[in-house]
N, C-alpha and C positions, 0 to 999 in steps of 0.2 A: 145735639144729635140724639135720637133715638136707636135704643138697640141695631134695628133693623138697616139702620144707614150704616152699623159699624162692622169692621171686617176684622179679624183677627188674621193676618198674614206671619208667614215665614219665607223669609226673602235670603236668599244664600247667593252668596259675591262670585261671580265671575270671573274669577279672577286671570282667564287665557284672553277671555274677551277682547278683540283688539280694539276696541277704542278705550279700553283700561287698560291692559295691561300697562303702556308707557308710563300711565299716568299713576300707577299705585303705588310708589312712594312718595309724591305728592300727597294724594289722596288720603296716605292711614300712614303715617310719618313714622310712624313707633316712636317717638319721642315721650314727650310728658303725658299724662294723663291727662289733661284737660286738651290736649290737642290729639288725641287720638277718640276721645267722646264729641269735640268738639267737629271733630271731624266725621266722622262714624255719621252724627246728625245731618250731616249735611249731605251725606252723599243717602242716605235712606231719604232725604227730602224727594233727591228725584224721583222716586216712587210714587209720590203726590201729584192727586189728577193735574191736569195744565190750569185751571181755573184757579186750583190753590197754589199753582206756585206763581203766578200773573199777583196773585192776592197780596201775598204775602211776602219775606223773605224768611231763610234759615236760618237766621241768628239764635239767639240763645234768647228765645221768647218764651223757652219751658222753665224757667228760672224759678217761675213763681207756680203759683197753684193754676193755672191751663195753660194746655198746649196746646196746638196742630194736630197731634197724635203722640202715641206712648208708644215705647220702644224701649228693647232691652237685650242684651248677649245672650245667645240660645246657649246651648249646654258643646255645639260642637263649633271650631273655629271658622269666622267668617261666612258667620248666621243670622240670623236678628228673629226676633220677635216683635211684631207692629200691630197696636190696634188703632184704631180708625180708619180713617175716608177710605173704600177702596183703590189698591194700589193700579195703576197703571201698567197693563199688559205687555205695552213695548217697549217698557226698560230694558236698554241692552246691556246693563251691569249686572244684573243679578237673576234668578231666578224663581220666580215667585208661583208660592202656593198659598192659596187664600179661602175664605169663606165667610159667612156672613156670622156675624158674634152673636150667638145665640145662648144666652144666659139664663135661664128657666131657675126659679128659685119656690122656696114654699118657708112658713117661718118652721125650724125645727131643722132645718138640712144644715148637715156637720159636710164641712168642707176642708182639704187640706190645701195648704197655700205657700204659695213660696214669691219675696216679695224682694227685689231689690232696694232699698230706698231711702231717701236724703230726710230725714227727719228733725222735725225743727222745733222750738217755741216759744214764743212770741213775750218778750223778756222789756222790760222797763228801765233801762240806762240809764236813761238822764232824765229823772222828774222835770227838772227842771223846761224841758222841751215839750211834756204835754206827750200828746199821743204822738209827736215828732220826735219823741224821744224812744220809742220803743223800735227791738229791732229783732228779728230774727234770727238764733243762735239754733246750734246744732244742739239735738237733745241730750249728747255723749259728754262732750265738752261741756254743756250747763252743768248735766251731775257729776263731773268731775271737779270744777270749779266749786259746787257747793262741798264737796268733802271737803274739799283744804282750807273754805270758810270755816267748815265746820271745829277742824285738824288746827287751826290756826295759824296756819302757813301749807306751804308747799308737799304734796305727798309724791309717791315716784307714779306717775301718769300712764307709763312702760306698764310696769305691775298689774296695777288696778285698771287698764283700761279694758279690758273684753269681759270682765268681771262686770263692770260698771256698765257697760256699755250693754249688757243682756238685759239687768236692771230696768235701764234708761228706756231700750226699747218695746221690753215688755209694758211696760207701766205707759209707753205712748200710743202700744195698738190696741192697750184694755180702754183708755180716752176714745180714740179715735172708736173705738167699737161703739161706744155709749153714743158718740153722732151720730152714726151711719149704718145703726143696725146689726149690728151683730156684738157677738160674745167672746172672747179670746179665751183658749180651755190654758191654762195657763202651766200646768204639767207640760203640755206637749210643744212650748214653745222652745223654740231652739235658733240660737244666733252662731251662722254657718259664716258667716266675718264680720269684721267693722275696719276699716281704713278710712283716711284722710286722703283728700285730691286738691294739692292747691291748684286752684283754676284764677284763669285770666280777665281779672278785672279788678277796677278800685279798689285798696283795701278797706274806704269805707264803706264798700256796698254790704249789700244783706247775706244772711244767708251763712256764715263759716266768722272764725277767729282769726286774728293776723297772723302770717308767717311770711317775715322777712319782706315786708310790704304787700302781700296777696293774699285773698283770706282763701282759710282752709275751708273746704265742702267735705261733710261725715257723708261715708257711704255703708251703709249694712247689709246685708244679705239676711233675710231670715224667715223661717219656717216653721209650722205650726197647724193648728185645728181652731174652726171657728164655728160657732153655731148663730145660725141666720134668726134674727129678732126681727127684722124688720126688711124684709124680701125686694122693695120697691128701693129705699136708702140705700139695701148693700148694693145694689147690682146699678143703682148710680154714680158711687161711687168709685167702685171698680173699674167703671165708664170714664171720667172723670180723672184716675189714677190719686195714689198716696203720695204723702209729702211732697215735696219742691224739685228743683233742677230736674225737671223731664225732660229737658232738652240734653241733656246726660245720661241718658238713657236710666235714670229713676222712675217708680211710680206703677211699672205694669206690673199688679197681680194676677200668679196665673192660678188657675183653680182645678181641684178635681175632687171628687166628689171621696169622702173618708170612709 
């Protein structure tokens, strides 16, 4: 997609609406965390012209690095933020206000950003399996992992995790900058949470650590200043969204100008 095809929407839940109301504990369970994102996606699916959802279905296809569209919890309850395909006007669940995603860039523009997102990196387990061996771990979890190699056993995880986990993240959007154009001002970075979501799937799939048979998915929230190196890469990528599980609503940066 190009800019011009993509929409930035705020889509707010109906929640009187009579063809939901019956249905909204069904629908947002308040249960577990992977079922309440898991769900969340599904029901912003409907939002999706009728050609993409003939297409497609809503499973959990934002797993990896693309989606359908990026999405993410607005700042007030039973909100969203969506970027991509223009939404669908006769959604009678929610209320939508939309526009076309216009991201105008130059190299030299400081940006402040605020970023949900599942961050990962691409780690080698079993030599012995070749490039079948490598797997994708959460970036929080790897640098904790390497303290206690380092420590020689086990450190308290509790303690050192938001500590490590600023680290981790910092040191993945200054990478990530060096891809895709831009600079991370690294004063001004700031990690506003980090939690764990065990979500429902194989515990050997990708993506999280085991917990109790289900891998765990890192989620961060974090916030900061970037300066644009390369105007066409950042505003691709923004397009595109950061790290993994978008279908989790990970990945949508929102931007405004510093």
């Amino acid at each position: 997609m190009t800019n011009a095809e993509i929409w930035f929407t705020r889509a707010r839940l109906n929640r009187e609406a009579p063809d939901l109301a019956p249905l909204i504990g069904r629908l947002l369970p308040g249960k577990a965390d992977d079922e309440n994102l898991n769900a969340t996606h599904q029901l912003l699916w409907t939002l999706m012209p009728r050609a993409m959802q003939q297409a497609g279905k809503p499973g959990l296809e934002g797993g990896g690095d693309r989606a359908a569209f990026l999405w993410r919890q607005a700042e007030e309850p039973n909100c969203w933020y969506l970027l991509g395909p223009r939404p669908r006007q006769d959604a009678s669940f929610f209320t939508v206000e939309t526009k076309p995603y216009e991201l105008v860039l130059e190299r030299g523009d400081r940006l402040a950003f605020d970023l949900i997102v599942n961050a990962t990196v691409n780690r080698l387990v079993d030599p012995s399996k070749g490039r079948d061996g490598r797997r994708r771990c959460d970036v929080v979890m790897d640098a904790l992992k390497a303290e206690e190699r380092l420590a020689g056993g086990r450190v308290d995880r509790a303690a050192r995790r938001q500590l490590t986990a600023k680290a981790a993240l910092k040191t993945w959007m200054s990478e990530q900058g060096a891809r895709h154009g831009f600079v991370l001002e690294l004063d001004a970075f700031v990690l506003i949470s980090y939690r764990t979501v065990e979500i429902n799937r194989p515990a050997h799939g990708r993506g999280g650590a085991r917990s109790r048979g289900r891998p765990l998915m890192g989620v961060a929230h974090i916030r900061g200043i970037v300066s644009v190196t390369d105007a066409a890469a950042f505003a691709a990528k923004v397009v595109t969204g950061f790290g993994r599980a978008k279908a989790f609503g990970c990945g949508l940066m929102l931007l405004r100008r510093a």
